[in-house]
Phi, psi and omega in degrees: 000148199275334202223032193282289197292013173270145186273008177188135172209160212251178193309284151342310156324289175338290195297316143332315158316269190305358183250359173285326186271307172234121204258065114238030168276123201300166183261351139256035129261353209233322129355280196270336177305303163343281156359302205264341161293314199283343171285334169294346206102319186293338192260110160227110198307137165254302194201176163332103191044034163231125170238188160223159157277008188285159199253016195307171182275163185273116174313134150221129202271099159325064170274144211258149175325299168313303193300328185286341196285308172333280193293349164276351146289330186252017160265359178279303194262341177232071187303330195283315190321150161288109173220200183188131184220149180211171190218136187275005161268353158307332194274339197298285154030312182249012179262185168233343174241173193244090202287144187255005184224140189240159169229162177244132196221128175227121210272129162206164177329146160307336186274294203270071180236304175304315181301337165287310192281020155257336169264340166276332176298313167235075170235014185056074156247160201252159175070028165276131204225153346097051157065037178309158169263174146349278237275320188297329197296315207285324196253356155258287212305355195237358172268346192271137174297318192234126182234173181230131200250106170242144201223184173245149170286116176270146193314124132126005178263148177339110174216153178241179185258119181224100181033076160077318193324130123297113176193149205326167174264172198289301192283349156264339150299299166317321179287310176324309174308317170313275183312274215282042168279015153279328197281297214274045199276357211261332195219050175229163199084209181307349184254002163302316192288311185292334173301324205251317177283329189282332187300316179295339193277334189278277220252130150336051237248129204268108205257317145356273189323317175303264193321317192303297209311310176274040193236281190313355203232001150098009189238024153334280194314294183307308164299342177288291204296010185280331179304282188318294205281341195231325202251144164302350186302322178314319178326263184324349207268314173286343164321000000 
């Protein structure tokens, strides 16, 4: 493929291609080709009619024995609920300092949120909070090596499946770090950038997926020109 080493190419390029060899190729056919890359794998959306060939890896995220024992409880006790659970130790990878306090957060629908947290308060884990504010963070959650943070899951985010496990895609932690920067103060400034430059240089990152999310979360504008203005992520922004 001509455009297996371009790190991005857009729908029109694509299609431009494949009609230099064959020029009387249907625009549903040329569709379903599309279709049929992207279920391989070989194809992965950046954004809205930009895709890439790169082979880079899929993030799969190490959960730890707790954080897994946690979410195989609550898949036990709320099978219906929408949840999510991740660890702020996954991101050390990508910093340039090391953080010595981790939290562990488990996102789940706004209606069942007092109900985790009374139910993870009594299966006894200790250091549980309850959607804290500014004040609870700065005077317990941030004195703790480890805390356990449940909050609600906003409708409709990106979340992917890690052996049964649910837990968020690359691109709803970035916007989350973005947005939640009283929770998340620990990865903001210069290591906001590098956390966003290095994920991109690593991992394939679907910036669509990214912008829908952070829409929903009402901070689209502000994360597009935090991009444009600080991160190589702009290189896609400008495609």
């Amino acid at each position: 493929m001509r455009f297996a080493h371009h790190p991005h190419i857009t729908r029109e390029e694509l299609l431009g291609f494949y009609r230099s060899v064959e020029p009387d190729l249907k625009e549903s056919t040329f569709a379903w080709r599309i279709y049929s890359l992207k279920e391989k794998s070989q194809l992965k959306p950046i954004r809205r009619g930009v895709y890439t060939f790169s082979t880079k890896p899929q993030f799969r995220p190490q959960i730890e024995p707790k954080l897994r024992e946690i979410a195989l409880k609550l898949n036990k006790a709320f099978p219906v609920a929408r949840r999510c659970v991740w660890s702020t130790q996954w991101l050390n990878e990508w910093m340039i300092h090391q953080p010595g306090r981790f939290l562990l957060l488990v996102e789940v629908e706004a209606v069942a949120t007092e109900s985790v947290f009374y139910f993870l308060k009594d299966e006894k884990y200790k250091n549980v909070y309850l959607n804290p504010d500014e004040n609870l963070l700065e005077r317990y959650v941030y004195e703790e090596s480890e805390s356990i943070i449940v909050k609600p899951l906003v409708t409709k985010a990106p979340l992917e499946k890690e052996q049964k496990i649910a837990t968020p895609s690359l691109e709803k932690i970035l916007v989350d770090i973005f947005v939640d920067r009283k929770l998340f103060s620990a990865f903001q400034g210069s290591e906001l950038v590098h956390i966003f430059n290095t994920l991109y240089r690593t991992y394939a990152l679907n910036i669509t997926k990214m912008t829908a999310y952070a829409k929903r979360r009402a901070k689209d504008q502000e994360l597009i020109d935090f991009m444009t203005k600080n991160t190589l992520l702009s290189e896609l922004l400008s495609k």
